[in-house]
Steps between C-alpha positions, in 0.01 A plus 500: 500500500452512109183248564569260263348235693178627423620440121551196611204423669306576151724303301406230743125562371555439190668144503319180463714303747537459910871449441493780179324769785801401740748529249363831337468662938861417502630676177843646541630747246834392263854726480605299215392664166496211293266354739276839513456494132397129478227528775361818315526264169316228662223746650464654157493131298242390805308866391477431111393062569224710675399692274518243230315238654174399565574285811838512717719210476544490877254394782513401875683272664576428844820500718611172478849547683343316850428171232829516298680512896218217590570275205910589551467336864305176347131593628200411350265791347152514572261568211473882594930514476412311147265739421725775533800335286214434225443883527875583429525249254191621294673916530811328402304319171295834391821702571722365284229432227399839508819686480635248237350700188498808687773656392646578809825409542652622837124351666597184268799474694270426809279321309736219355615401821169365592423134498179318591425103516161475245432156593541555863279793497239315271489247813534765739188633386269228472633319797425835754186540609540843732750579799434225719366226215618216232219471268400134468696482151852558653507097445273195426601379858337801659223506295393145589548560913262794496232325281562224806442781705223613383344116472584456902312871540225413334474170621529626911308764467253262343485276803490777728166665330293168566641487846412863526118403316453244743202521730550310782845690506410841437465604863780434584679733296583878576477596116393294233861634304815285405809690635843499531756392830858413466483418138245265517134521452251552815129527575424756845323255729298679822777424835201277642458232214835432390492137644248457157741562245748247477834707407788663607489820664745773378386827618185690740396847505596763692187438699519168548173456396599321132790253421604403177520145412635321198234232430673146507293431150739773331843429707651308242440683205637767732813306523531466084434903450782606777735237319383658134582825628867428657540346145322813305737751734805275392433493139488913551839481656632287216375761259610805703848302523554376100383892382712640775811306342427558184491931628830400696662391172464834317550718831745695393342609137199571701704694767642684129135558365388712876778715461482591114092556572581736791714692265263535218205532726720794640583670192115479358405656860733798401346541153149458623581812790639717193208477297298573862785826518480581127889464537768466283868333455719805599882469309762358700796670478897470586550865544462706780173652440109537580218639257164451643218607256167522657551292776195412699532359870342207470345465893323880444188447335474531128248797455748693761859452450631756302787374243835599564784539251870595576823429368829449704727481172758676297768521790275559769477224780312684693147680566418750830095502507350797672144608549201552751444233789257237352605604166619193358826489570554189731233291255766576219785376673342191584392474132791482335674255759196291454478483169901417503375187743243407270697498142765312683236232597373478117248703565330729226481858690214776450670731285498576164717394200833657536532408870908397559643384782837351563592179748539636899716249689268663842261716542551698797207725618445730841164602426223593858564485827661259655550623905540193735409575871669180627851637352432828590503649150418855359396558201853628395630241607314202402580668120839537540531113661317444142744727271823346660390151407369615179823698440739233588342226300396741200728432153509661126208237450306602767137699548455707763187678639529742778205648620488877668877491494631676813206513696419472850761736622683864450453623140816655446670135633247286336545666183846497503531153591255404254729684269777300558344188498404545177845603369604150688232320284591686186872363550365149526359572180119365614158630333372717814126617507491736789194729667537773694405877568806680555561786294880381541482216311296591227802797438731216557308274236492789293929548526551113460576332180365179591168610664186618385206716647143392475216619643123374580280781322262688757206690381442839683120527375407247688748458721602155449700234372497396105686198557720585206841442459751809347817424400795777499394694784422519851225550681400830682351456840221786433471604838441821453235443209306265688497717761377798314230290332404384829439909610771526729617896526730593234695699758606164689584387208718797387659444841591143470645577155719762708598207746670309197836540379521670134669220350174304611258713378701534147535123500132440539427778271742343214316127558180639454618696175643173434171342546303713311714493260492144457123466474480788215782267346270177517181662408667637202668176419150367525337773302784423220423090496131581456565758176725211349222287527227732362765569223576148419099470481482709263787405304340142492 
């Protein structure tokens, strides 16, 4: 609902590691607040190493988990599976190394547990050629059966060029070219004249017309080269088996070393994305409050999301946002529970210094529309199934986000339920962020002693949305003004004001009063910061 999978998503991005990207797609917020404020401290120690330094102290490394279970069940590793140990072992080496002097003592605490073999990898390195090869130093024995190899290659192939160069010979053959059946070297000999090449035949084309035959001058060094490579391939399982036991041995520190790389490669991802977000550590707090300054919604894109500040503090636990249909509204709500879900996974969020936010145990949020034709749902309904989950699992350190509270049927009803579900919530003492456009709730808001107003600011010149959040008062629904502005006749308008009660029309009178009022108070209040400056200026 909140999309924080998409967070997720770019967090994955920005790690250097298969198994860092699947551990950073399936990051799951914290309740504790100890363990809130040491992720933040470990994203903000991970922040400053990367600012100080010229070169990270991590790189990649591969998911070695199928090995470590390979080597656990006493199988043999090819060179590839030793390939990707080396890998680990060489993050594990410039890891540790890197983060010794660093400074950094909770990403020390990851650091020191790694352990690498030097002498192993030293052998590791010069003994693997690529994924599928030993390079003929893995040991003198191997060395000296491929230079026999290459003697008995040279030597066949030898034979099989003057048989090839011979003239009384050379039409017989299909191709003057030395080729390959079975293992064993062949010359293609026309279906008609194989009776004059003594040999043994091990393959004919698809034709028919050519068979390949082994030349009885070359059988037997044939013979020596098949038994030099059973011996070369056993050698390479000798190898594969003695560096294999010696990665069995130190399984478990190397089964230590993946999951203390995941972790930092994790927490570097999360620094990286809040450089990307030009985010910052919010302040974690015990206390049953939220103070967002400037806070950007990091999925909008940067040149268009307008910053949002509000406060749900000083006895309030609640705020009732009203305003104009694509106004903002919903986007806010799903701010500030995402921005919860991010803190709460050590994740810097993109607001400005300031930004507090306590410890939610859940995050409960009702936010779009959610029908279901299989079960038959309305609109109202599928809500309400929402709200009565949300409101029996919802506790003094819970967030909740209700979207168009009490929508979707009668207004009178749906307002007066959505009344008393929010009395019900205040009781459980949760931080409620609620939308809505009743008139009823904003008065109700405006009564309570534990919610607030806000509303999303509308411009009538042109007619539209500012995005901007204003705290202390709700929103009018203009109506009547956009209507007017739009050149409908003032007498229908007249006659719809007639159609509301007085209390109505007084009520939206006093909001807009309020409202103006409000914005005189903030462009004075602006007015007064900029004459302290120019004073100060000239004091200086």
């Amino acid at each position: 609902k909140l999309e924080f999978d998409k967070i997720c998503e770019r967090l994955a991005d920005k790690t250097m590691s298969d198994p860092g990207r699947a551990e950073a797609l399936s990051l799951t917020p914290r309740t504790s607040t100890a363990a809130v404020k040491r992720l933040q401290a470990e994203t903000l120690e991970a922040e400053s190493v990367m600012m100080r330094s010229a070169s990270l102290p991590m790189c990649g490394f591969s998911d070695i988990s199928a090995e470590l279970t390979r080597l656990k069940a006493g199988a043999d590793l090819g060179c590839g599976e030793l390939l990707r140990v080396l890998g680990v072992m060489k993050a594990a080496k410039r890891a540790r190394n890197g983060f010794k002097e660093s400074g950094a003592q909770l990403l020390w605490n990851y650091a020191r547990r790694l352990q690498y073999d030097e002498r192993l990898m030293a052998e590791l390195d010069s003994a693997i050629l690529n994924e599928s090869a030993l390079a003929d130093s893995a040991s003198p024995e191997l060395q000296r059966i491929r230079r026999s190899i290459m003697r008995e290659n040279e030597g066949i192939r030898e034979k099989l060029s003057s048989i090839l160069r011979s003239p009384h010979l050379k039409d017989y053959l299909q191709d003057a070219i030395v080729t390959m059946r079975g293992g064993r070297y062949v010359v293609p000999v026309k279906q008609e004249h194989k009776r004059h090449i003594r040999g043994l035949v091990h393959d004919q084309s698809a034709s028919g017309q050519t068979v390949f035959i082994e030349p009885m001058e070359v059988v037997e060094a044939n013979n020596r080269l098949r038994e030099l490579e059973l011996a070369e391939a056993a050698e390479v399982a000798r190898i594969l088996r003695m560096f294999s036991g010696r990665c069995r041995e130190i399984q478990s520190e190397l089964a230590e070393d993946l999951e203390a790389l995941i972790a930092l490669d994790v927490i570097f991802a999360k620094a990286a994305l809040a450089s990307e977000m030009k985010a910052s550590p919010p302040d974690i707090t015990d206390e049953r409050r939220v103070i967002i300054k400037s806070g950007r919604h990091p999925l909008i894109e940067p040149k268009k999301v307008v910053p949002v500040s509000l406060s749900i503090d000083d006895g309030f636990s609640g705020l009732i946002i009203t305003g104009p249909n694509t106004g903002g509204k919903t986007v806010t709500l799903k701010l500030v529970g995402l921005l919860a879900l991010m803190a709460q996974s050590g994740l810097f969020v993109p607001a400005s210094g300031g930004t507090v936010l306590p410890v939610f145990s859940g995050v409960y949020a009702d936010i779009g529309d959610e029908q279901s034709i299989e079960q038959s749902l309305s609109t109202f309904s599928s809500h309400m199934s929402n709200i009565t989950r949300i409101v029996k699992a919802a506790n003094e350190k819970s967030l909740v986000l209700l979207d168009e509270l009490g929508a979707g049927t009668d207004p009178a009803e749906g307002a007066a339920l959505a009344m008393a579900i929010l009395e019900t919530l205040e009781q459980r003492r949760c931080i409620v962020l609620a939308t809505t456009h009743y008139s009823e709730i904003k008065a109700f808001a405006m009564a309570s002693r534990t919610y607030q107003n806000a509303c999303m600011a509308f411009s009538l010149k042109t007619l539209s949305p500012t995005y901007e959040l204003i705290m202390g008062v709700p929103g009018v629904s203009n109506a009547f003004e956009i209507s007017r502005k739009l050149g409908l006749d003032e007498s229908i308008i007249a006659r719809a004001r007639e159609h509301m009660s007085e209390e109505a029309v007084k009520f939206e009178e006093l909001i807009g009063e309020a409202q103006r009022r409000q914005e005189l108070a903030e462009k004075k209040v602006q007015q007064a910061e900029m004459d302290r400056r120019n004073a100060q200026s000239i004091r200086d």
